[in-house]
N, CA, C and O atoms as a Tinker XYZ file with bonds, in Angstrom:
   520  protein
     1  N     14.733000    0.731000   10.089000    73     2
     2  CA    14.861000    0.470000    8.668000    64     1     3
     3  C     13.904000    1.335000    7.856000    63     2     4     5
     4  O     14.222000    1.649000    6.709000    81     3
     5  N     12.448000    1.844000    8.522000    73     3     6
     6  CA    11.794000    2.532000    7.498000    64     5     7
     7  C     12.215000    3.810000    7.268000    63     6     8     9
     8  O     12.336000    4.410000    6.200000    81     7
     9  N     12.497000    4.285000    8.789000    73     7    10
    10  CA    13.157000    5.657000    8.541000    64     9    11
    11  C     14.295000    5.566000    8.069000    63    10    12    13
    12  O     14.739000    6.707000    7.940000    81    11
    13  N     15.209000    4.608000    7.649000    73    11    14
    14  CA    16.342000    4.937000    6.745000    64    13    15
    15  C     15.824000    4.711000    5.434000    63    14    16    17
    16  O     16.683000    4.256000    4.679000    81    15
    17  N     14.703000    4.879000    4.916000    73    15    18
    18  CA    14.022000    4.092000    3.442000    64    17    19
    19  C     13.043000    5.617000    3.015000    63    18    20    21
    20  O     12.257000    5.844000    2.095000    81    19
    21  N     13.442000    6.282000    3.932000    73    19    22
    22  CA    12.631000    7.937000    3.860000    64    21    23
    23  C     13.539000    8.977000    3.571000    63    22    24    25
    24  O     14.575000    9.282000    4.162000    81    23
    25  N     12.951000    9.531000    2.478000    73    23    26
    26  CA    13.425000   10.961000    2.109000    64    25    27
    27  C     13.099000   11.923000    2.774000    63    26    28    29
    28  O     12.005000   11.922000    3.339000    81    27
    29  N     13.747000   12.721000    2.849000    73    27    30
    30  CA    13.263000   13.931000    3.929000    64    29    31
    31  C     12.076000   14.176000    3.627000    63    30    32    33
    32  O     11.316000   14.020000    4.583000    81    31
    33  N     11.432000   14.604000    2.380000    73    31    34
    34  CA    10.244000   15.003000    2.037000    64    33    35
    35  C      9.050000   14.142000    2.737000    63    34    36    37
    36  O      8.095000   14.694000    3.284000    81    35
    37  N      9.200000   12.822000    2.663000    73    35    38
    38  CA     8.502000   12.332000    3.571000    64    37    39
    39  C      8.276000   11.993000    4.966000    63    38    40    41
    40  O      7.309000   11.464000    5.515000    81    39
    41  N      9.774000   12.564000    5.572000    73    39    42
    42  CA     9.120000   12.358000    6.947000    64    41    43
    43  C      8.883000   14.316000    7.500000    63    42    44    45
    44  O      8.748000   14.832000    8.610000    81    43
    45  N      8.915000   14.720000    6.514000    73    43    46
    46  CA     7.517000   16.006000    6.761000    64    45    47
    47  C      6.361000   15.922000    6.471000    63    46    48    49
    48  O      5.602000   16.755000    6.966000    81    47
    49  N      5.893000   15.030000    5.692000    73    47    50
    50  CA     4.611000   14.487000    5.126000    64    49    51
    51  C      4.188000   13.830000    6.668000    63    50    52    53
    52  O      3.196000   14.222000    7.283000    81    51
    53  N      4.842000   13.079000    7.025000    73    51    54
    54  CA     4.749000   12.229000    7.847000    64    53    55
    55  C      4.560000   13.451000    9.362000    63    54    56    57
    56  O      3.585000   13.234000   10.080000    81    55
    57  N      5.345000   14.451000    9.683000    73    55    58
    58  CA     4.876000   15.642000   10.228000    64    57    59
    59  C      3.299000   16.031000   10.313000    63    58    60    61
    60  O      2.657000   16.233000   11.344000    81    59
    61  N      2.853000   16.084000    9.019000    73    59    62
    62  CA     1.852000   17.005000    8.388000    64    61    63
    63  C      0.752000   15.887000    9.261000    63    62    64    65
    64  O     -0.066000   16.195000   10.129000    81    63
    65  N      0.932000   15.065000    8.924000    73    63    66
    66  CA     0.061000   13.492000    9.019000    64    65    67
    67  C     -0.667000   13.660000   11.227000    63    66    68    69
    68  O     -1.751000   13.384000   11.741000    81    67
    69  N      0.015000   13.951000   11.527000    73    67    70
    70  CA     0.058000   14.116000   12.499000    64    69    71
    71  C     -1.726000   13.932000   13.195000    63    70    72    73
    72  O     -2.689000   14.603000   12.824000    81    71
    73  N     -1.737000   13.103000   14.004000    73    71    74
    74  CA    -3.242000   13.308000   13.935000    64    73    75
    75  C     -4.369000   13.074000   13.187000    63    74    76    77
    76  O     -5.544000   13.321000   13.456000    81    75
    77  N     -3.832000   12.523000   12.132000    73    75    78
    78  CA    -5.008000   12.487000   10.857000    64    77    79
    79  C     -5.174000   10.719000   10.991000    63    78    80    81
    80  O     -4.481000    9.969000   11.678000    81    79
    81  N     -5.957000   10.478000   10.383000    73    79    82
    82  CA    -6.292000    8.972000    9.932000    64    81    83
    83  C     -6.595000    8.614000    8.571000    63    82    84    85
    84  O     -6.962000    7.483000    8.252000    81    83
    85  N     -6.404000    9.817000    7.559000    73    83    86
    86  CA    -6.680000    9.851000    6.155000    64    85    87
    87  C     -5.952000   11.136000    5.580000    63    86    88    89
    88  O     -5.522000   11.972000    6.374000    81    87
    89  N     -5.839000   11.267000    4.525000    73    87    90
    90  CA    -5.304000   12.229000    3.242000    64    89    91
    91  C     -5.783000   12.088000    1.867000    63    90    92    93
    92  O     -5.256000   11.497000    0.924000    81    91
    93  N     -7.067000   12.852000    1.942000    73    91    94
    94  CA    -8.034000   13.146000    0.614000    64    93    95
    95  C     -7.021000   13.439000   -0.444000    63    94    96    97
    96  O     -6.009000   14.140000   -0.412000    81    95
    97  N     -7.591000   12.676000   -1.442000    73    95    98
    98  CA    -6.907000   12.998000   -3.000000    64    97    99
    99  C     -7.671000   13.161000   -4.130000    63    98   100   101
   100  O     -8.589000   12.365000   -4.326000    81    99
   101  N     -7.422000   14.202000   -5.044000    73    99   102
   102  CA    -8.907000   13.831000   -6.435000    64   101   103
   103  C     -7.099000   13.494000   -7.302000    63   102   104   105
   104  O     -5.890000   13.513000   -7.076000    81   103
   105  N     -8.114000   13.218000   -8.351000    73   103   106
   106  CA    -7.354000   13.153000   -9.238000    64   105   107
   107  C     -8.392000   13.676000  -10.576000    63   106   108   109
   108  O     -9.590000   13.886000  -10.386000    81   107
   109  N     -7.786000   13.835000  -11.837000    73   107   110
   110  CA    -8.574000   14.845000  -12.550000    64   109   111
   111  C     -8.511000   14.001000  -13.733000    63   110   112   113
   112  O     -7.459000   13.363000  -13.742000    81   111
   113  N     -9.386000   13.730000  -14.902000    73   111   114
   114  CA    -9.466000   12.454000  -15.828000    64   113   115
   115  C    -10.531000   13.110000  -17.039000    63   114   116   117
   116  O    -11.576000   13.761000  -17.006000    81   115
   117  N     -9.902000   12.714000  -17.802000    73   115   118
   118  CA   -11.211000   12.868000  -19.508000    64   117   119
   119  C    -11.639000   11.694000  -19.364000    63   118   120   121
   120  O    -11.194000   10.770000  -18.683000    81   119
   121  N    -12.841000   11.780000  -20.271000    73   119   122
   122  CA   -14.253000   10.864000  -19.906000    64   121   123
   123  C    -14.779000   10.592000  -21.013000    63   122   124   125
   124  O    -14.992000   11.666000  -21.574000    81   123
   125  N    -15.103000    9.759000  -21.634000    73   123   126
   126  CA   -16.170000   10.157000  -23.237000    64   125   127
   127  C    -17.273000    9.649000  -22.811000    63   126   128   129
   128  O    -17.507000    9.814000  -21.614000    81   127
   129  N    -18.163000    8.973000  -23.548000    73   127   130
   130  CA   -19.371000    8.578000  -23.804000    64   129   131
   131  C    -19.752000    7.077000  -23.140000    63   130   132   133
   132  O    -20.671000    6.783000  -22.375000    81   131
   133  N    -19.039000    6.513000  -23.537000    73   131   134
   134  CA   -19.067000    5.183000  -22.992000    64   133   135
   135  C    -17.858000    5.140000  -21.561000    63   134   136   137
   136  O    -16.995000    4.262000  -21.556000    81   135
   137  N    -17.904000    5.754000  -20.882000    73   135   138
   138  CA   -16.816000    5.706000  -19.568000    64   137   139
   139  C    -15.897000    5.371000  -19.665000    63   138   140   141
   140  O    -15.346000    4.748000  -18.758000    81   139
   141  N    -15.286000    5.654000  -20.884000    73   139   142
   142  CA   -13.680000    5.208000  -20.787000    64   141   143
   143  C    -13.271000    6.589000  -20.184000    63   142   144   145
   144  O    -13.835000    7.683000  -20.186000    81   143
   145  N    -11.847000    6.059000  -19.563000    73   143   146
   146  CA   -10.847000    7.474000  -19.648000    64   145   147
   147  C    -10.276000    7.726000  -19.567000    63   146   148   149
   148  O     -9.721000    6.700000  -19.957000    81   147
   149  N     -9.074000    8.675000  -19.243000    73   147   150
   150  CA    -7.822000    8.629000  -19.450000    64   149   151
   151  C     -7.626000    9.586000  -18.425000    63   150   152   153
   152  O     -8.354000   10.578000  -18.460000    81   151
   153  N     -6.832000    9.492000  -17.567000    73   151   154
   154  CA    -6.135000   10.041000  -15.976000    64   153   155
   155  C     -5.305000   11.760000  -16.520000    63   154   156   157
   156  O     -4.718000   11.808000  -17.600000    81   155
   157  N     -5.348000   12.354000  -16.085000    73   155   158
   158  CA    -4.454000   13.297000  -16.587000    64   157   159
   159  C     -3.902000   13.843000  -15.470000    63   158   160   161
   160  O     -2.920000   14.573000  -15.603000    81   159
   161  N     -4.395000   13.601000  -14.300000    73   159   162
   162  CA    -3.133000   14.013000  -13.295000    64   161   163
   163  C     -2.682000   12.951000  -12.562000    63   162   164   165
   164  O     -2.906000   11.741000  -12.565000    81   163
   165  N     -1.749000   13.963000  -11.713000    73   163   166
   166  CA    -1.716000   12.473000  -10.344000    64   165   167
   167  C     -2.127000   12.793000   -9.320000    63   166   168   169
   168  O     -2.615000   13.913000   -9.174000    81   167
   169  N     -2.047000   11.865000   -8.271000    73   167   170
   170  CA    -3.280000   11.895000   -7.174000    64   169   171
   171  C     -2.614000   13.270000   -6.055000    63   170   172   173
   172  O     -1.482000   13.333000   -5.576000    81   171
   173  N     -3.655000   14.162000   -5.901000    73   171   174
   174  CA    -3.396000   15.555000   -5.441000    64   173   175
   175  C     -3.714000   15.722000   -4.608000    63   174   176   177
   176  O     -4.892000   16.076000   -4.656000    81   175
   177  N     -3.166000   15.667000   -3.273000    73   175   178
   178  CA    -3.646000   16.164000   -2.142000    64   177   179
   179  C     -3.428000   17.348000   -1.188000    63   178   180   181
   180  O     -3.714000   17.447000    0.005000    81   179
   181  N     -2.800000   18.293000   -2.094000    73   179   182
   182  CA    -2.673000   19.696000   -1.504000    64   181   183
   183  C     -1.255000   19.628000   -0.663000    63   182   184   185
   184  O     -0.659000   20.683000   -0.446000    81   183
   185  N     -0.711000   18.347000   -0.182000    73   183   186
   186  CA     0.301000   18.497000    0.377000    64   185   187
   187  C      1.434000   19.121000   -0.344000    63   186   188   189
   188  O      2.235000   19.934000    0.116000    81   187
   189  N      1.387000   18.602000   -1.594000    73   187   190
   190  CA     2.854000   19.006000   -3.046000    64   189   191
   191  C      2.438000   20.547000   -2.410000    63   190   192   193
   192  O      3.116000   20.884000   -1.440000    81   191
   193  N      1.519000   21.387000   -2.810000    73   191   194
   194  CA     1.482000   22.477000   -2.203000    64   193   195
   195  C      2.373000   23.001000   -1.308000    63   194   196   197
   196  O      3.345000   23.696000   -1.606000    81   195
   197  N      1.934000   22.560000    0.136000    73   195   198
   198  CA     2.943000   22.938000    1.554000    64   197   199
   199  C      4.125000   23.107000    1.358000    63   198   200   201
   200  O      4.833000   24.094000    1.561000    81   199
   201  N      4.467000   21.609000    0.744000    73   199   202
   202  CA     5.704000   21.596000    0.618000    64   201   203
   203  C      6.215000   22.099000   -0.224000    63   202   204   205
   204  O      7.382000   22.390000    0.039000    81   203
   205  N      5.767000   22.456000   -1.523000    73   203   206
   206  CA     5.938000   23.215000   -2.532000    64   205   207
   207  C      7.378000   22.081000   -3.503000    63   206   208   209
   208  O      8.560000   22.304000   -3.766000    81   207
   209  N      6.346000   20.764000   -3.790000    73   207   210
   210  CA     7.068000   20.265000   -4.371000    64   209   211
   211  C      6.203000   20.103000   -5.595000    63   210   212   213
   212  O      5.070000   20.578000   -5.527000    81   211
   213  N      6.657000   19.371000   -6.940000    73   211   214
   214  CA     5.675000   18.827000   -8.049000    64   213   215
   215  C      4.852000   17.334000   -7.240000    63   214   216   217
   216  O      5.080000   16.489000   -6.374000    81   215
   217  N      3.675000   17.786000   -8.322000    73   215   218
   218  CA     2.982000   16.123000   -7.478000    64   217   219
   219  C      3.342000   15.193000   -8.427000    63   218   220   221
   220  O      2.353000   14.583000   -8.833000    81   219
   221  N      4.367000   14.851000   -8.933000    73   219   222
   222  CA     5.040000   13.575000   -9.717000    64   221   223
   223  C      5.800000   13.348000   -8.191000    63   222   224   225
   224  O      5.374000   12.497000   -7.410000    81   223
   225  N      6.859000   14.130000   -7.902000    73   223   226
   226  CA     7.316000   13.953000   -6.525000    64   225   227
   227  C      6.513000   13.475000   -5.672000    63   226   228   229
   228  O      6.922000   12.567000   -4.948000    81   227
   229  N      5.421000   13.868000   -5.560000    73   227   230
   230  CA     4.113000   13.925000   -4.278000    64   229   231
   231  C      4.167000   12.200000   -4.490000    63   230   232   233
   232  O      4.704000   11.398000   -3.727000    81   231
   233  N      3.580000   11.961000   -5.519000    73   231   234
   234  CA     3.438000   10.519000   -5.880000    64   233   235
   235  C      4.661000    9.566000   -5.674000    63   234   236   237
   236  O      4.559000    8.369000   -5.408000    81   235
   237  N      5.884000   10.285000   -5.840000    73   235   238
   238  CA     6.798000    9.220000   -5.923000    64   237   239
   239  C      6.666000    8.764000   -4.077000    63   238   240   241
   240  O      6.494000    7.664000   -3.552000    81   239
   241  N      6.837000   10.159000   -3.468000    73   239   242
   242  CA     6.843000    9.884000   -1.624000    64   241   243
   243  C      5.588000    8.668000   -1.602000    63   242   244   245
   244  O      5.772000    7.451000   -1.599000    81   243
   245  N      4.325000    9.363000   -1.588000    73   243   246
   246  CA     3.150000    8.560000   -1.496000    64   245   247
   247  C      2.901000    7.058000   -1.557000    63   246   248   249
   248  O      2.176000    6.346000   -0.862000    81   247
   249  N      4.168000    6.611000   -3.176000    73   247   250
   250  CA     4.243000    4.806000   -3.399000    64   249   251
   251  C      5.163000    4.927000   -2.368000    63   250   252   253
   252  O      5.009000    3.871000   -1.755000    81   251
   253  N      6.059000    5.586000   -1.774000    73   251   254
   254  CA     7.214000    4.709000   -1.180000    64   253   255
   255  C      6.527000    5.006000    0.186000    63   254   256   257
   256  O      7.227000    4.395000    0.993000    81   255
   257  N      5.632000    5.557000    0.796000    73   255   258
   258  CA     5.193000    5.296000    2.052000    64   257   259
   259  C      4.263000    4.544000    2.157000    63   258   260   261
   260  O      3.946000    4.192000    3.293000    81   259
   261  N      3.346000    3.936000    0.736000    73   259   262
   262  CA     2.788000    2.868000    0.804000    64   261   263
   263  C      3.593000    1.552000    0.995000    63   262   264   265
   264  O      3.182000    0.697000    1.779000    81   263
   265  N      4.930000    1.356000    0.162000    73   263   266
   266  CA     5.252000    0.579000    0.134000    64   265   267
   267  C      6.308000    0.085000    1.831000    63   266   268   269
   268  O      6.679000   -1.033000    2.187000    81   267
   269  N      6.500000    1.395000    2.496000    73   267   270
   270  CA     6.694000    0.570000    3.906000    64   269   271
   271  C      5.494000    0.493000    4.789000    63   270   272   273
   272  O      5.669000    0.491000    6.008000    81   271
   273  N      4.178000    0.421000    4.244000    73   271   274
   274  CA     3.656000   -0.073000    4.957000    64   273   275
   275  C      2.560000    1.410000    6.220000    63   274   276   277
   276  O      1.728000    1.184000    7.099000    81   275
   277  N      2.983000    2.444000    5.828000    73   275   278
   278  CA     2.765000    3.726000    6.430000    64   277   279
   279  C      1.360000    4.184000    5.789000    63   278   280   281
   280  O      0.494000    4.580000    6.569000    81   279
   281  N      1.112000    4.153000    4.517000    73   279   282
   282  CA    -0.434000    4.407000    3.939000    64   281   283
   283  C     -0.894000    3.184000    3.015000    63   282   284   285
   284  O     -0.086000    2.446000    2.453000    81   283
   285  N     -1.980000    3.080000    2.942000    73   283   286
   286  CA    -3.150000    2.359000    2.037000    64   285   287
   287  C     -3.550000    2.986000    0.608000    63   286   288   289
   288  O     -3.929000    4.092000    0.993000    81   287
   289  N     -3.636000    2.994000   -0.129000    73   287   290
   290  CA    -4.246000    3.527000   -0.788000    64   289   291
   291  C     -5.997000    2.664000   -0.995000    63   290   292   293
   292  O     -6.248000    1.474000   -1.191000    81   291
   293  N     -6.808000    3.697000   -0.868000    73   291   294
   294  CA    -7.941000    3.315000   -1.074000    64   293   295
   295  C     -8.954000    3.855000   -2.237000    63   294   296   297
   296  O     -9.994000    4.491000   -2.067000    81   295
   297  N     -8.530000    3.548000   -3.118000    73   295   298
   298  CA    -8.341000    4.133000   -4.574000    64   297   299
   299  C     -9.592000    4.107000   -5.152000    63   298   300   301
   300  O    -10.125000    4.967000   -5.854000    81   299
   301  N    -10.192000    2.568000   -4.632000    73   299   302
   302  CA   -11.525000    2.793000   -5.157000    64   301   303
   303  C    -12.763000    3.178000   -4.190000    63   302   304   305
   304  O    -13.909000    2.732000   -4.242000    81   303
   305  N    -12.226000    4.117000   -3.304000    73   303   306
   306  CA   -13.673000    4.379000   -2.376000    64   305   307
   307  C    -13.230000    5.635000   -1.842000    63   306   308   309
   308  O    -12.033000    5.833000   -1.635000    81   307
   309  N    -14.246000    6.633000   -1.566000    73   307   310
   310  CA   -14.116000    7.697000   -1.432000    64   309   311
   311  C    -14.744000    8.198000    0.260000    63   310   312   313
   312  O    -15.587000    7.473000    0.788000    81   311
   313  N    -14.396000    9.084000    0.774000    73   311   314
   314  CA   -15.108000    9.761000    1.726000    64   313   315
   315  C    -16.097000   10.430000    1.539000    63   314   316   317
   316  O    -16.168000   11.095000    0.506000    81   315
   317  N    -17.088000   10.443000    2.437000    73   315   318
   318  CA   -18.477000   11.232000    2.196000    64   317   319
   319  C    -18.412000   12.766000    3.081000    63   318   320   321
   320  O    -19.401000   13.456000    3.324000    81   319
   321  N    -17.139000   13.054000    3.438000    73   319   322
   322  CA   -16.789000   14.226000    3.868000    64   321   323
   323  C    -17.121000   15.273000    2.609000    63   322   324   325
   324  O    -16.169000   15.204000    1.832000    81   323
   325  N    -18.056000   16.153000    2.157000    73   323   326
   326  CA   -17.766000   16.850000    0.871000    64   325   327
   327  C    -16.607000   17.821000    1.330000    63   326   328   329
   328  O    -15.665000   17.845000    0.538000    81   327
   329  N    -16.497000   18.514000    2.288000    73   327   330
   330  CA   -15.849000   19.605000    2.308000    64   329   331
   331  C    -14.540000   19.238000    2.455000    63   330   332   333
   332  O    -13.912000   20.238000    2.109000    81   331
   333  N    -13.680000   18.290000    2.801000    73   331   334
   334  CA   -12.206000   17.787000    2.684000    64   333   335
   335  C    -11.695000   17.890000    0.766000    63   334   336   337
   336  O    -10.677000   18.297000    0.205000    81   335
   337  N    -13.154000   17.220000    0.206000    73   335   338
   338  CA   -12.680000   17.608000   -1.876000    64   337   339
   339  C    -12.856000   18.402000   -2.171000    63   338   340   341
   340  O    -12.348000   18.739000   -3.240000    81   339
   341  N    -13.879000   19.493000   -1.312000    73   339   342
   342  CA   -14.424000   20.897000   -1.881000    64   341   343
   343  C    -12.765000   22.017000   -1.872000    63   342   344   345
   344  O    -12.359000   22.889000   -2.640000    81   343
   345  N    -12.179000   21.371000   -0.532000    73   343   346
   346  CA   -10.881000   22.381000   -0.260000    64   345   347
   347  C    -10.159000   22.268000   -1.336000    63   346   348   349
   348  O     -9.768000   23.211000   -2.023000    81   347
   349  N     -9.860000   20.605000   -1.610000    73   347   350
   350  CA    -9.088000   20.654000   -2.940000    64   349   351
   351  C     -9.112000   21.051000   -4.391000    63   350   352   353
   352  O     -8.269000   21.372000   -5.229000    81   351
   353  N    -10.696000   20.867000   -4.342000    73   351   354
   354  CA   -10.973000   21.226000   -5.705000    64   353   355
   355  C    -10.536000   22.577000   -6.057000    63   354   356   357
   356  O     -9.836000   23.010000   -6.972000    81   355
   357  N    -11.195000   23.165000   -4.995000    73   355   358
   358  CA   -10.890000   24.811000   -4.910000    64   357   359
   359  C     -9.139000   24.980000   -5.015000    63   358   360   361
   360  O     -8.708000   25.966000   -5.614000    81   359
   361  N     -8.497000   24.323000   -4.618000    73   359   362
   362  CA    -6.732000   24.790000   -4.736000    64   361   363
   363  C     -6.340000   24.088000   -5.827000    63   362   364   365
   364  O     -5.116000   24.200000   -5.879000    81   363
   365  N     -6.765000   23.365000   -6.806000    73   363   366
   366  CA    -6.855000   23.013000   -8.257000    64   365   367
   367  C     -7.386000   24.293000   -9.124000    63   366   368   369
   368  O     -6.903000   24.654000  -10.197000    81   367
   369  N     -8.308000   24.808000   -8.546000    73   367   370
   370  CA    -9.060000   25.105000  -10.080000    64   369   371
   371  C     -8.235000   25.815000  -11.245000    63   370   372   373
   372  O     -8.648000   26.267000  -12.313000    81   371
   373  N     -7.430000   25.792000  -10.916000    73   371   374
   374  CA    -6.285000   26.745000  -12.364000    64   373   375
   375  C     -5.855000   25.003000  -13.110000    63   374   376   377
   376  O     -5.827000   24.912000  -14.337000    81   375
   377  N     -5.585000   23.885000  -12.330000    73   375   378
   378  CA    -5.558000   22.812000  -13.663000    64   377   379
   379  C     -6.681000   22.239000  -13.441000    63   378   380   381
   380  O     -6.385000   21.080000  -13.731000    81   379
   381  N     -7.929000   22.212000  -13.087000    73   379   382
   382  CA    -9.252000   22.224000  -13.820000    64   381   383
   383  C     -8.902000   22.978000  -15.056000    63   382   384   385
   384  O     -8.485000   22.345000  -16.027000    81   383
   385  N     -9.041000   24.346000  -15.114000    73   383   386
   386  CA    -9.644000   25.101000  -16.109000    64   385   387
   387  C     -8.584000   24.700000  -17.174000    63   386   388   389
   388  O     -8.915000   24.595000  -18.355000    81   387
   389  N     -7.265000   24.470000  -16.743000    73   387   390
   390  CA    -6.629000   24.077000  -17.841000    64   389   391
   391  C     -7.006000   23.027000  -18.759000    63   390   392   393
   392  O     -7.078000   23.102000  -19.986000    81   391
   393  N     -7.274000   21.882000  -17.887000    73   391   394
   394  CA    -7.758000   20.427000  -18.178000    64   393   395
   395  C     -8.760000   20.945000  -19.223000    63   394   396   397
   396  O     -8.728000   20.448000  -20.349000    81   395
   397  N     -9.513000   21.765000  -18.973000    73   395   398
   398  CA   -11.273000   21.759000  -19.968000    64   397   399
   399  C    -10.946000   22.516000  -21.087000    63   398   400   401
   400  O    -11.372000   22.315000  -22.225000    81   399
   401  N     -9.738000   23.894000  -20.535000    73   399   402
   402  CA    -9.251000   24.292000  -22.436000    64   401   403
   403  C     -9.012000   23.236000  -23.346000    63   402   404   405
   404  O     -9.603000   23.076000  -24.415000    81   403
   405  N     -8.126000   22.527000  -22.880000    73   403   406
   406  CA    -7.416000   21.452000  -23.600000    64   405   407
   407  C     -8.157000   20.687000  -23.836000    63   406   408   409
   408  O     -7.984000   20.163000  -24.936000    81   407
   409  N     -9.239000   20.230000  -23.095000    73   407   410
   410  CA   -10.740000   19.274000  -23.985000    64   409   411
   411  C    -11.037000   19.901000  -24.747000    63   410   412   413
   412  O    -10.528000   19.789000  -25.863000    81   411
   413  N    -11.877000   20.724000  -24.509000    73   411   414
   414  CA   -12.890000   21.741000  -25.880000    64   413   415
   415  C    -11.181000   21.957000  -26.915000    63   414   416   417
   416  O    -11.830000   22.072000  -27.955000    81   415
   417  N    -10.008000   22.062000  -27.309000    73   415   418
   418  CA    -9.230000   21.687000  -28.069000    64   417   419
   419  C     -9.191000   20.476000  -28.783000    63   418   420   421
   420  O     -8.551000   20.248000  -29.810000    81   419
   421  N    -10.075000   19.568000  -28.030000    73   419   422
   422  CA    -9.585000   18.104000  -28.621000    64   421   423
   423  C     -8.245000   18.031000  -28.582000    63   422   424   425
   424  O     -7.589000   17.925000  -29.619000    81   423
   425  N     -7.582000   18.091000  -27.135000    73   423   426
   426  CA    -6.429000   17.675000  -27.348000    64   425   427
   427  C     -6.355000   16.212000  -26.741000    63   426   428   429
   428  O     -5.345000   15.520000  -26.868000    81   427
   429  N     -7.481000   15.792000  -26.082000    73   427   430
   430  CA    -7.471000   14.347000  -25.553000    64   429   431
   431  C     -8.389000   13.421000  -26.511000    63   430   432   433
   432  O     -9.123000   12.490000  -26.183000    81   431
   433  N     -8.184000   13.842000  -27.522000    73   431   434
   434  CA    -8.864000   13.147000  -28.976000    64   433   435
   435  C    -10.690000   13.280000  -28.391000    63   434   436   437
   436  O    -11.181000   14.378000  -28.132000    81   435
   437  N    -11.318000   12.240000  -28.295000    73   435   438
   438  CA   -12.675000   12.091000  -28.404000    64   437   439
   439  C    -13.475000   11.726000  -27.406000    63   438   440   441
   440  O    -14.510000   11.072000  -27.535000    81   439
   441  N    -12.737000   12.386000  -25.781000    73   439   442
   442  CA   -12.961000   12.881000  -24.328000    64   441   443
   443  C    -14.087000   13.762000  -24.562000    63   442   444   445
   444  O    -14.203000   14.254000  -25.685000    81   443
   445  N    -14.832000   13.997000  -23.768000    73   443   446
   446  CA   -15.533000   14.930000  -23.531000    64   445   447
   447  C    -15.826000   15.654000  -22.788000    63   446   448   449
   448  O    -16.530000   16.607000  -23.120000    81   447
   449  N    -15.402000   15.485000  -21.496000    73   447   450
   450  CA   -15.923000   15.828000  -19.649000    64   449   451
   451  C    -14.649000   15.801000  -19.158000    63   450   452   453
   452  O    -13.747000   15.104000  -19.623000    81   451
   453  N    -14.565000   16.467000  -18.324000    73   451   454
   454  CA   -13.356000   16.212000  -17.373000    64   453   455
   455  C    -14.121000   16.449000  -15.937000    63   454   456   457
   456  O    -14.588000   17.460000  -15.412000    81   455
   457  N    -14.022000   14.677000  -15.415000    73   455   458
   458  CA   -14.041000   14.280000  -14.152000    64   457   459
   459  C    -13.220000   14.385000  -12.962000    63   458   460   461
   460  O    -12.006000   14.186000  -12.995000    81   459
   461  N    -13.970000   14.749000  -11.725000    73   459   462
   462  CA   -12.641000   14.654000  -10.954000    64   461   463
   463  C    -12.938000   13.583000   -9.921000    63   462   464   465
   464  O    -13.920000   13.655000   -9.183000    81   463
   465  N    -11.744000   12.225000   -9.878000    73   463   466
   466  CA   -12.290000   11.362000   -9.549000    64   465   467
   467  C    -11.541000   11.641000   -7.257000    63   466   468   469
   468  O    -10.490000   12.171000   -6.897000    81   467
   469  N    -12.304000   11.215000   -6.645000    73   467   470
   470  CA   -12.153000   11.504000   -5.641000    64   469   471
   471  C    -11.846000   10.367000   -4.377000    63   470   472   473
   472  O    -12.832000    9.632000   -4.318000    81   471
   473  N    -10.820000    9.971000   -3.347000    73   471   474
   474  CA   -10.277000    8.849000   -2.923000    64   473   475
   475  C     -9.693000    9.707000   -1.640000    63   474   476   477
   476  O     -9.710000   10.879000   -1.264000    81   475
   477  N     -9.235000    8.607000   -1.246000    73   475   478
   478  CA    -7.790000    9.052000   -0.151000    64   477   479
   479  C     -7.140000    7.384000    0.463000    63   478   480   481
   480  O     -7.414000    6.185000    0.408000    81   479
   481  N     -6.034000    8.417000    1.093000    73   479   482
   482  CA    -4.811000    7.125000    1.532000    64   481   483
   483  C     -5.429000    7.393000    2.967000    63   482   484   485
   484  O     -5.844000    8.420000    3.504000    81   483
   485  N     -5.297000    5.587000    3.536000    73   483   486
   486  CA    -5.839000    5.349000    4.960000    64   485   487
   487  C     -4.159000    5.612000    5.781000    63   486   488   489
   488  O     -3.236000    5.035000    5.206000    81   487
   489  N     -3.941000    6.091000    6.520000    73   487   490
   490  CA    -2.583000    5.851000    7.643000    64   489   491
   491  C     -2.843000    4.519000    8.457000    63   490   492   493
   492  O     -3.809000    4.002000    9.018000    81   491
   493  N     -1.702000    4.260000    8.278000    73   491   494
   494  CA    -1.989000    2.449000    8.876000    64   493   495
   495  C     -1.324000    2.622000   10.401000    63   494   496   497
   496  O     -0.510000    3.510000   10.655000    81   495
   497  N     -1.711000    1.809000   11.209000    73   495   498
   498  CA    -1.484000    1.466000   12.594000    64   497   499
   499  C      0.303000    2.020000   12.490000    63   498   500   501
   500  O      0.779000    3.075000   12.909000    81   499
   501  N      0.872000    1.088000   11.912000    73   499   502
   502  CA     2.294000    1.437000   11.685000    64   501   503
   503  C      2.683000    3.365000   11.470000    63   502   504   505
   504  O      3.596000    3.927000   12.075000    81   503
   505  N      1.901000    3.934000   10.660000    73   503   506
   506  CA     1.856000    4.930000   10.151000    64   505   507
   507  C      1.895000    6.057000   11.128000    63   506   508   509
   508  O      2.583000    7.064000   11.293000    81   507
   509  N      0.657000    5.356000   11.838000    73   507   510
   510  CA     0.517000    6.194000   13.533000    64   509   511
   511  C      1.406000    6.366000   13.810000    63   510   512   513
   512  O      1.758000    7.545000   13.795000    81   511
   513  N      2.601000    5.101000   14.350000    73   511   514
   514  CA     3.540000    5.398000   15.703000    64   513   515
   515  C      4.651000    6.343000   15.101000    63   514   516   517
   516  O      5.526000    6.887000   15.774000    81   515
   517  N      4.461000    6.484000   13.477000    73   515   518
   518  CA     6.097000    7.556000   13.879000    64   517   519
   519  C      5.219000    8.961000   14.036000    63   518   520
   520  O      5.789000   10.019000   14.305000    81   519
């Protein structure tokens, strides 16, 4: 039943996965003064890359392999690996730099910083066996 609940795209994800026990994600966010903020991407883990899909797609696979049960999201805690976010950051930096034109624009009204907030999805026991 799960593999009939999978798009192709994800059971290459599910390929990629191979061996792993996690899949680092930043995500990229305006910030003001008092820590509010506002998200401006979605959660990026270099895979949309490989596959050379959009990461709205990336995300759509991502909820639906959470939702059979295949990843976790662990949204509020991060790895102390630096060099797994350093890779990503580095294959972002063209929407970094975009992100910070568009601040110093005030196009995110009265933001100031652009954070990059940093997480990953756990592969669950289930996740393993395919």
């Amino acid at each position: 039943n799960k593999i009939n609940s999978m798009a192709p795209d994800e059971a290459k994800i599910l390929e990629l996965l191979k061996n792993k026990n996690e899949i680092y994600y930043i995500t990229f966010n305006a910030e003001n003064k008092e820590g509010h903020y506002k998200r401006l991407s979605y959660k990026l883990t270099g895979i949309e890359q490989t596959l050379n899909i959009t990461s709205k797609q990336m995300q759509i696979h991502l909820e639906n392999l959470i939702s059979l049960s295949i990843l976790i999201d662990k949204e509020e805690s991060f790895k102390v690996d630096e060099k797994g976010y350093s890779n990503l950051i580095n294959k972002y930096l063209n929407e970094k730099n975009l992100y910070e034109q568009r601040l110093n624009q005030r196009m995110y009204g009265h933001m100031e910083k652009i954070e990059i907030k940093k997480s990953y999805f756990s592969i669950t026991a289930i996740g393993k066996t395919f």
